[in-house]
C-alpha positions in Angstrom: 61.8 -26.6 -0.1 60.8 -24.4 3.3 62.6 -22.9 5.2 62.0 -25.1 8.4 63.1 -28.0 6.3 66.3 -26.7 5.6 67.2 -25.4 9.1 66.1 -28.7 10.5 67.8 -31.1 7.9 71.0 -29.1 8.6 71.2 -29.3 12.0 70.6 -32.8 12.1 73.8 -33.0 9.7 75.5 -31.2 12.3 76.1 -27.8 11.4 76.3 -25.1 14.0 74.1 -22.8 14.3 76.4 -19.9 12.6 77.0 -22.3 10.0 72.7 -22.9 9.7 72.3 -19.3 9.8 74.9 -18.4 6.9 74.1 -21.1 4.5 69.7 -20.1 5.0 70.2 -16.6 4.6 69.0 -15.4 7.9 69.3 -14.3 11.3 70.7 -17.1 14.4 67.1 -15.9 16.4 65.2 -17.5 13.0 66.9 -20.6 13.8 67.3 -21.2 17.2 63.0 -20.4 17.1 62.8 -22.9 14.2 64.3 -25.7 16.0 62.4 -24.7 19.3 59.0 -25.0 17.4 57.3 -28.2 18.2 54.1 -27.8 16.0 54.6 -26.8 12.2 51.1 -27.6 11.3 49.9 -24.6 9.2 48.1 -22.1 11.4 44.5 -20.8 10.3 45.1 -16.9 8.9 43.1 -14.9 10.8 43.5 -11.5 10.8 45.5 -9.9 13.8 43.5 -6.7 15.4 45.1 -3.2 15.4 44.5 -0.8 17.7 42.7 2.0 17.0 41.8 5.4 18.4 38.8 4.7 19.5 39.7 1.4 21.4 39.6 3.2 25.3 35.6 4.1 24.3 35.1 0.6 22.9 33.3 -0.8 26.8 31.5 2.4 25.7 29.7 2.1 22.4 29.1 -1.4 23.5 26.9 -0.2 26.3 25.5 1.8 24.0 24.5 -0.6 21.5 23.2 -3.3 24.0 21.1 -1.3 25.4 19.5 -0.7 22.0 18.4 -4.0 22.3 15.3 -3.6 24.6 14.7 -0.4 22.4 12.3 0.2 19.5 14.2 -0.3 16.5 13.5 3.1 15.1 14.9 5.0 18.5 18.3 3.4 18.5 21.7 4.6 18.0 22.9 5.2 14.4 26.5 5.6 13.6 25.8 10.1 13.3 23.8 9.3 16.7 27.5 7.7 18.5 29.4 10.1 16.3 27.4 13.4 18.2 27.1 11.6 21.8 31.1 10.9 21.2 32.3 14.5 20.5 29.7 15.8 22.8 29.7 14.1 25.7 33.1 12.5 26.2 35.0 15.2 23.7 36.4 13.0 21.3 38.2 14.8 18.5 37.3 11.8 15.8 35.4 12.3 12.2 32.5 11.1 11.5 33.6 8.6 9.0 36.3 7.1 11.5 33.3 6.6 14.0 31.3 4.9 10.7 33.7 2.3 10.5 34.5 1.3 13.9 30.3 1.4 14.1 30.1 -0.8 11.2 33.2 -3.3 12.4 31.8 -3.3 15.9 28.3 -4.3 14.9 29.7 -7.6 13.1 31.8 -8.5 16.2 28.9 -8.2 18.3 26.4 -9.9 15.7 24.2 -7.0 15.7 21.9 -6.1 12.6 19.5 -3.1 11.5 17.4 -6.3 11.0 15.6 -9.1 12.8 16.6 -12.4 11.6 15.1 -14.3 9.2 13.4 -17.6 9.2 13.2 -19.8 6.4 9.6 -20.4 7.1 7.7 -23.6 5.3 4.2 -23.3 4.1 1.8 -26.2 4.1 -1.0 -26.5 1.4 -4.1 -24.6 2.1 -2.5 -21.5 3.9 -2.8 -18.0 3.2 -1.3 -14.6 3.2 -3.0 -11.7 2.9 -2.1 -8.0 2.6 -2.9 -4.7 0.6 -1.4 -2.1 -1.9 -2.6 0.9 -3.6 -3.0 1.7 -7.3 -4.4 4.2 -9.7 -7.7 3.5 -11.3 -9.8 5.3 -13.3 -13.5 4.9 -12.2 -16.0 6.1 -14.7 -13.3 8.7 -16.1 -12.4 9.9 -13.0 -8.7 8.5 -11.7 -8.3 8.0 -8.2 -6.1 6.2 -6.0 -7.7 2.8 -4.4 -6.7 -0.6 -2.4 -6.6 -3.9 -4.0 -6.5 -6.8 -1.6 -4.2 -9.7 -2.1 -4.7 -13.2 -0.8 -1.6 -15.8 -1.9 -1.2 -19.3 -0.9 2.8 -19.8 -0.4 2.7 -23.2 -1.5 1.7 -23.0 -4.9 2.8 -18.8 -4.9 -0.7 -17.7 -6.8 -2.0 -14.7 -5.6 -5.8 -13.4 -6.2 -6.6 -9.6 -5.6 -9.7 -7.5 -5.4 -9.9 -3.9 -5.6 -11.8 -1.6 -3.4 -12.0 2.0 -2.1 -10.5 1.3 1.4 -8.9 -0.9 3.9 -11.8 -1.6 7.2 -13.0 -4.7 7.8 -16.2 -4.6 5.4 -13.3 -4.4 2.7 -11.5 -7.3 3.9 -14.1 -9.4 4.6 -15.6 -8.8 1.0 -12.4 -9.7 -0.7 -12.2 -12.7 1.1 -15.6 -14.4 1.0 -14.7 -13.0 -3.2 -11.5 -15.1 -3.5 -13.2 -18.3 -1.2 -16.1 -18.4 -3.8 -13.8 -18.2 -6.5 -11.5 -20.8 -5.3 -14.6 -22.7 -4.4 -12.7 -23.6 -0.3 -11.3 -21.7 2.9 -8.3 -21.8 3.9 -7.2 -23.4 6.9 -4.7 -20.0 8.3 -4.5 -16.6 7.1 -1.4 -14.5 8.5 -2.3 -10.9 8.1 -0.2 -7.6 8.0 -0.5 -6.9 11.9 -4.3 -6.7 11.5 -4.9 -3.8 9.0 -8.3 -3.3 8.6 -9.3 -6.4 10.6 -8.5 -4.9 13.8 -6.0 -2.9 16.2 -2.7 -3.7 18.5 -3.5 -3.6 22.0 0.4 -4.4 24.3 1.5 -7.3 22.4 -2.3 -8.7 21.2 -5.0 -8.0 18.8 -8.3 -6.7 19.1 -10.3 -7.6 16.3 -13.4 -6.0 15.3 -16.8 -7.8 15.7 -17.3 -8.1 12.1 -14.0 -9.9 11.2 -14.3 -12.2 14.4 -17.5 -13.2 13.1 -16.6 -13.5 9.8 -13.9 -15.9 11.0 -16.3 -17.9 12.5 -18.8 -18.4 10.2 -15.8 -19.8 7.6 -14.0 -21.2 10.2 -10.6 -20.6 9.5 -7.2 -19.5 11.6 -6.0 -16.2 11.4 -2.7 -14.8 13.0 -0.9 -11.6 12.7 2.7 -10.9 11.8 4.8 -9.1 14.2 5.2 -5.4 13.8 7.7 -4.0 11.0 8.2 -8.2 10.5 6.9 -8.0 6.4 9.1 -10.8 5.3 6.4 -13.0 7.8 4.8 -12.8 4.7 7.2 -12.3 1.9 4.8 -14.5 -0.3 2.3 -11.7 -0.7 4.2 -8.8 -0.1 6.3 -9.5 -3.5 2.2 -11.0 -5.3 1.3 -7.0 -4.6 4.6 -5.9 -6.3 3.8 -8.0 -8.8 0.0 -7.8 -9.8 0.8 -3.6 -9.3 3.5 -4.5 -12.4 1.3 -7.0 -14.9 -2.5 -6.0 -13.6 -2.6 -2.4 -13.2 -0.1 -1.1 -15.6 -1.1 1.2 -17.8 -4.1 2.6 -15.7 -7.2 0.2 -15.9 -10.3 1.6 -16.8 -13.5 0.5 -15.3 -17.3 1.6 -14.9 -18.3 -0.9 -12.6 -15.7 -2.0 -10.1 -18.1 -4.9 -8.9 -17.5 -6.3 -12.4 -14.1 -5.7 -12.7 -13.0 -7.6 -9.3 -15.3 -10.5 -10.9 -12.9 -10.7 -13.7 -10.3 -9.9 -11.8 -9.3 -13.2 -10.2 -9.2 -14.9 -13.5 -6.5 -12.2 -14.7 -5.0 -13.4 -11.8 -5.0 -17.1 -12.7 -3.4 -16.4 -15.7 -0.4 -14.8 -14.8 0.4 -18.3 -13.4 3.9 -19.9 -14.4 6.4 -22.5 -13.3 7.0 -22.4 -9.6 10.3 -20.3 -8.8 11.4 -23.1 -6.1 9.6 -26.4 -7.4 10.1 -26.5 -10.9 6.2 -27.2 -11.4 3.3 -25.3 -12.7 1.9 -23.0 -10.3 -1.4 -23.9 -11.3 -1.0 -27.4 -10.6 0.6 -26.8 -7.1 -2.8 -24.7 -6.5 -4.5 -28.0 -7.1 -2.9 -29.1 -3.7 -3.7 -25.9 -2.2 -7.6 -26.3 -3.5 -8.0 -30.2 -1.9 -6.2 -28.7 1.4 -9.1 -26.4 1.8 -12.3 -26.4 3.8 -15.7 -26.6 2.0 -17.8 -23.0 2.0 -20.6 -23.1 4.4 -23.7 -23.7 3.4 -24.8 -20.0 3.0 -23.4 -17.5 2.7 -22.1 -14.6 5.2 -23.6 -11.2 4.8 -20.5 -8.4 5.7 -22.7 -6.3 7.1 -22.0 -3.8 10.0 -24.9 -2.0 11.2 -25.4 1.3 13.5 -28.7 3.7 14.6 -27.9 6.9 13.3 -30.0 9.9 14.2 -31.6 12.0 11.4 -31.0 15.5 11.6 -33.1 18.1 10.5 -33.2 17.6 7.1 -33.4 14.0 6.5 -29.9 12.9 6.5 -27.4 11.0 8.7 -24.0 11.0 9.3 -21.4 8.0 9.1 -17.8 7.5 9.5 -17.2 11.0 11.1 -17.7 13.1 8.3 -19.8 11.5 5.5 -23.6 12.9 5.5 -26.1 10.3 3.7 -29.6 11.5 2.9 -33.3 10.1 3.4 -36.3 11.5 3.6 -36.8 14.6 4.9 -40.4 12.9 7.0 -37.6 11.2 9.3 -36.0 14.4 10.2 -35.2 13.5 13.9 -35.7 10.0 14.2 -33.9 7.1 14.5 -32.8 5.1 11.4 -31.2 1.7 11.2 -27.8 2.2 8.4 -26.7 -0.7 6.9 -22.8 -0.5 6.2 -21.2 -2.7 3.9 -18.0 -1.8 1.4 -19.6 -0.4 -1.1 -23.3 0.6 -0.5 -25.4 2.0 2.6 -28.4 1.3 2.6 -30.9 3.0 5.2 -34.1 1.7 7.1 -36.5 3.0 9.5 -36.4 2.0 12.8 -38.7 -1.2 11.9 -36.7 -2.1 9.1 -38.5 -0.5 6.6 -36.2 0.0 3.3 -35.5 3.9 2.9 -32.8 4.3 0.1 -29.3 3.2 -0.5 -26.1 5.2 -1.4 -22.7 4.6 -2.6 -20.5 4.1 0.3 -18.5 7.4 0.2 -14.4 7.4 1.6 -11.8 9.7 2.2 -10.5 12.4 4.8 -12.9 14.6 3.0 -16.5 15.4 3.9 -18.8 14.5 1.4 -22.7 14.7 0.8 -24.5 12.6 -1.4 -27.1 15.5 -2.0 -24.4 17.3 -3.3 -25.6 17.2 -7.1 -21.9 16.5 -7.9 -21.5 13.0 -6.5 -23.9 12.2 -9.2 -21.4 13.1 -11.9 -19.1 10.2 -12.1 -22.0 8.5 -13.3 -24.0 10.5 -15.5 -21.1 10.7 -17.4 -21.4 7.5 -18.4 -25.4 6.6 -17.7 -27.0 9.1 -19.2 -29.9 7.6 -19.3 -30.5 9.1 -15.4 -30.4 12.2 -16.5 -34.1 13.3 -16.6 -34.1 12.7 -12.8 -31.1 13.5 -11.8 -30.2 15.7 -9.1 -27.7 17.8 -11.7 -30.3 18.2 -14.0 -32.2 20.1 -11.3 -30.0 22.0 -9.1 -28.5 23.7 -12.7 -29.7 27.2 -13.8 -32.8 26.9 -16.2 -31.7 27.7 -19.8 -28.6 25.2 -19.2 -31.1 22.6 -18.2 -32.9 23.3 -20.9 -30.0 23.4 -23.8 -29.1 20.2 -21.9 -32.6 18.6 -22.1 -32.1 19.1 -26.1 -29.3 17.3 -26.8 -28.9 13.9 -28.6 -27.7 11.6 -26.0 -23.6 11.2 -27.0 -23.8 15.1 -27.2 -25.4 15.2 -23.6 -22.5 12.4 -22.5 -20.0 14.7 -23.9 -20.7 17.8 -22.0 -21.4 15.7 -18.9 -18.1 15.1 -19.1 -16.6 18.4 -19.3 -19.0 19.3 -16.0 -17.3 16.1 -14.2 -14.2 16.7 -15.1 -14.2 20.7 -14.7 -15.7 20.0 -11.4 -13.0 17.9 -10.1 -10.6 21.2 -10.7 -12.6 24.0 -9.9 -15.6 23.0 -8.0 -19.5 23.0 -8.5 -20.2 26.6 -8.3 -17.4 27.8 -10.1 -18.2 24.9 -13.4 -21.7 25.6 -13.4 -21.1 29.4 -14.0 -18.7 28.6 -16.2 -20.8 26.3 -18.0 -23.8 29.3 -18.0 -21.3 31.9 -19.0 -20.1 29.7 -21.7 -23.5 28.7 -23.2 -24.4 32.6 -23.4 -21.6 34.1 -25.1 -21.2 31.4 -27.5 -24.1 29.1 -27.8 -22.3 25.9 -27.3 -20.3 24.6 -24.2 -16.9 23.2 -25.0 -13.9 22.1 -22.3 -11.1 24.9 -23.5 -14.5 27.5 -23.2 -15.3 26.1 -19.4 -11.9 26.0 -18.3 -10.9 29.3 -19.9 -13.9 30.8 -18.2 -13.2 28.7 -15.0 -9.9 30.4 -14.6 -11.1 33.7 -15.3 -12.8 33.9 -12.4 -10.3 32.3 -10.6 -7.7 34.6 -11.0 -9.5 37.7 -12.5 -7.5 37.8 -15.1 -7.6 36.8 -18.8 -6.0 33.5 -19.2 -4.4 32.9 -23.0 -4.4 29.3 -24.1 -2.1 28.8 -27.1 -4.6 25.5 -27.9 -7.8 27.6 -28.3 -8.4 29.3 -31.6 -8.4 33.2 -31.2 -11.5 33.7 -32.3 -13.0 31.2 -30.0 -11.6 32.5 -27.1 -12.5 36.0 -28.0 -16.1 34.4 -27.8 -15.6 32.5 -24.6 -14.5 35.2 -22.6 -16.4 38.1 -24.5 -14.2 40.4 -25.4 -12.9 41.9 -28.7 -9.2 42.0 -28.3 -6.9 39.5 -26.4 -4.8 41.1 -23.8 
């Protein structure tokens, strides 16, 4: 029985209020206030606020943190960043942690967030997302760091990647005319990772480059860029390259020819397919939907080319993308060639678009030179058929090329490989004299020999290697006694 109840039922016996008061157990204020109440609904518990210290800078703080608003979201005011401004500017003896709080309790009254808000956005059959990661690979035995491209379809949530050696727009548009062949349509949109490698911001639009944009056309399909720092646009592809990374590329893949390998690649793909997460139904069979919600391929194909007029220099060769030097002949010294640039190969012509030679598209920060006889390693080491007329074979002292020219071919693959490898640490110059000092003070050429010798004339000091029998290193680095 409440309270109220008992006040009211007494009164309406006729009790005094004394009388009320002593028979309840409480004070004559309870009472008279119980009978005065005209509403004993029950009343919704909300939380009463306390003051707090910081309450005379509240019109403060809240200035502050509207005005972040119109600001870029990684110059606005953090909790430390009020904390400092606080104690600073107005002298406020508060900790940090007090300021923290209030912070944190202010932000939910005022409906702030670190992030935008979410949409729970619907995807139709036939779209796309498309975005890249990065992975180690090891390409002909060397391991390096590359892109693989992912293009998912929300709808059905399967997710095809290619794998290539950057991020432009030759890249792009080679991974995509891969996947459309291999899905055998176009989609009808693509939403893309505010244009990487397609293009650049300029104010609130994109500028796309000319290859993309005609690209685009040729396929005929819509393409639209998420907003900046705005990834969950397209969380469908940003968790496919979390995922692929996890069940594709771990452990390390191997691969000689990355052509081939992004041929198999989209059928490793495929097969990682499994019941939809949302829909309860194979994600293969949803791609079915996806697949008839496509466009037909055109009836040929694109060629992602791109296509400049370098200027030979004096000794034949031409330089592309800032710092990587491609040779010819050395007859065209001065002229004018035509350089075919696509993702992988450059291929160079005269002026009249007569066929010269083609290269490996080279990448990186770092400048390279493809008649640098070490670019050629990578793949000796596994073709060693090339050898006879290869540039290593010739820009090698003599009596290494000729212990080299003797050996049975797995022999010739083996110390191919030490040269590659060795290279990659100390450099051409230094694994060539190791390779020459090696071969003379022990008649065979070995990796602990190379890389012993390598960093002995590094350092200029002997260099013990608890691996390497005594004896041999006494022989590799020709002395009598180790030090």
């Amino acid at each position: 029985m409440s309270q109220a109840y008992s006040i009211r039922q007494l009164k309406k016996q006729g009790d005094t209020v004394a009388e009320i008061a002593r028979k309840v157990g409480v004070c004559r204020n309870t009472v008279y206030n119980c009978l005065a109440e005209d509403d004993l609904s029950p009343k919704m518990p909300t939380t009463k606020r306390r003051t707090k210290m910081l309450d005379p800078y509240r019109p403060l703080i809240i200035s502050w943190l509207e005005g972040d608003r119109s600001e870029w979201r990684k110059q606005r005011h953090t909790a430390h960043r009020i904390w400092v401004r606080l104690t600073t500017e107005e002298g406020v003896e508060v900790g940090e942690s007090t300021v923290r709080a209030y912070v944190r309790t202010l932000r939910e009254e005022l409906g702030h967030s670190d992030t935008d808000d979410y949409l729970d956005q619907r995807w139709v059959p036939g779209e796309a997302q498309a975005d890249f990661g990065e992975a180690d690979f090891s390409v002909r035995g060397v391991k390096m760091r590359l892109s693989y491209f992912v293009l998912t379809f929300p709808y059905s949530n399967i997710g095809i990647a290619q794998v290539f050696p950057g991020e432009n727009a030759e890249c792009v548009c080679q991974a995509l005319k891969n996947v459309f062949e291999f899905v055998g349509g176009v989609p009808g949109r693509i939403v893309f990772d505010n244009a990487t490698g397609v293009g650049h911001r300029v104010c609130e639009g994109v500028r796309t480059t000319e290859l993309f944009g005609a690209f685009a056309a040729h396929y005929n399909f819509a393409f639209s860029f998420c907003n900046p720092n705005a990834g969950h646009e397209k969380g469908s592809v940003e968790a496919k390259v979390r995922y692929l990374r996890s069940n594709l590329f771990v452990p390390v893949p191997h691969m000689t020819d990355p052509a081939k390998y992004n041929a198999k690649l989209p059928g490793m793909c495929m097969k990682l397919s499994k019941e939809h997460y949302l829909k309860g139904e194979p994600e293969e069979q949803l791609f079915m939907e996806d697949r008839f919600a496509m466009a037909g391929l055109p009836e040929k194909p694109f060629d992602i080319v791109r296509y400049e007029r370098p200027k030979a220099d004096k000794k034949g060769k031409v330089k592309l993308d800032g710092q990587h030097s491609y040779s010819s002949d050395p007859s065209l010294a001065g002229r004018e060639l035509i350089a075919a640039i696509r993702a992988t190969t450059v291929t160079l012509y005269t002026a009249a678009g007569e066929f010269v030679c083609e290269h490996q598209r080279a990448y990186g920060k770092a400048p390279t030179d493809t008649s640098d006889p070490a670019s050629q390693l990578a793949v000796l080491a596994v073709k060693t058929g090339g050898w006879v007329n290869s540039q290593v074979r010739f820009a090698i002292p003599d009596k290494l090329r000729e212990h080299m020219d003797s050996l049975p071919k797995p022999d010739l693959r083996a110390e191919l490989r030490v040269m590659r490898d060795q290279n990659a640490v100390s450099g051409w110059d230094a694994t060539v004299s190791a390779m020459s000092e090696c071969l003379a003070l022990t008649g065979r050429i070995d990796e602990a020999g190379v890389s012993l010798a390598c960093a002995r004339a590094a350092t200029g000091e002997i260099v013990y290697d608890e691996k390497v029998d005594l004896a041999a290193y006494d022989r590799a680095v020709g002395i009598g006694e180790v030090a």
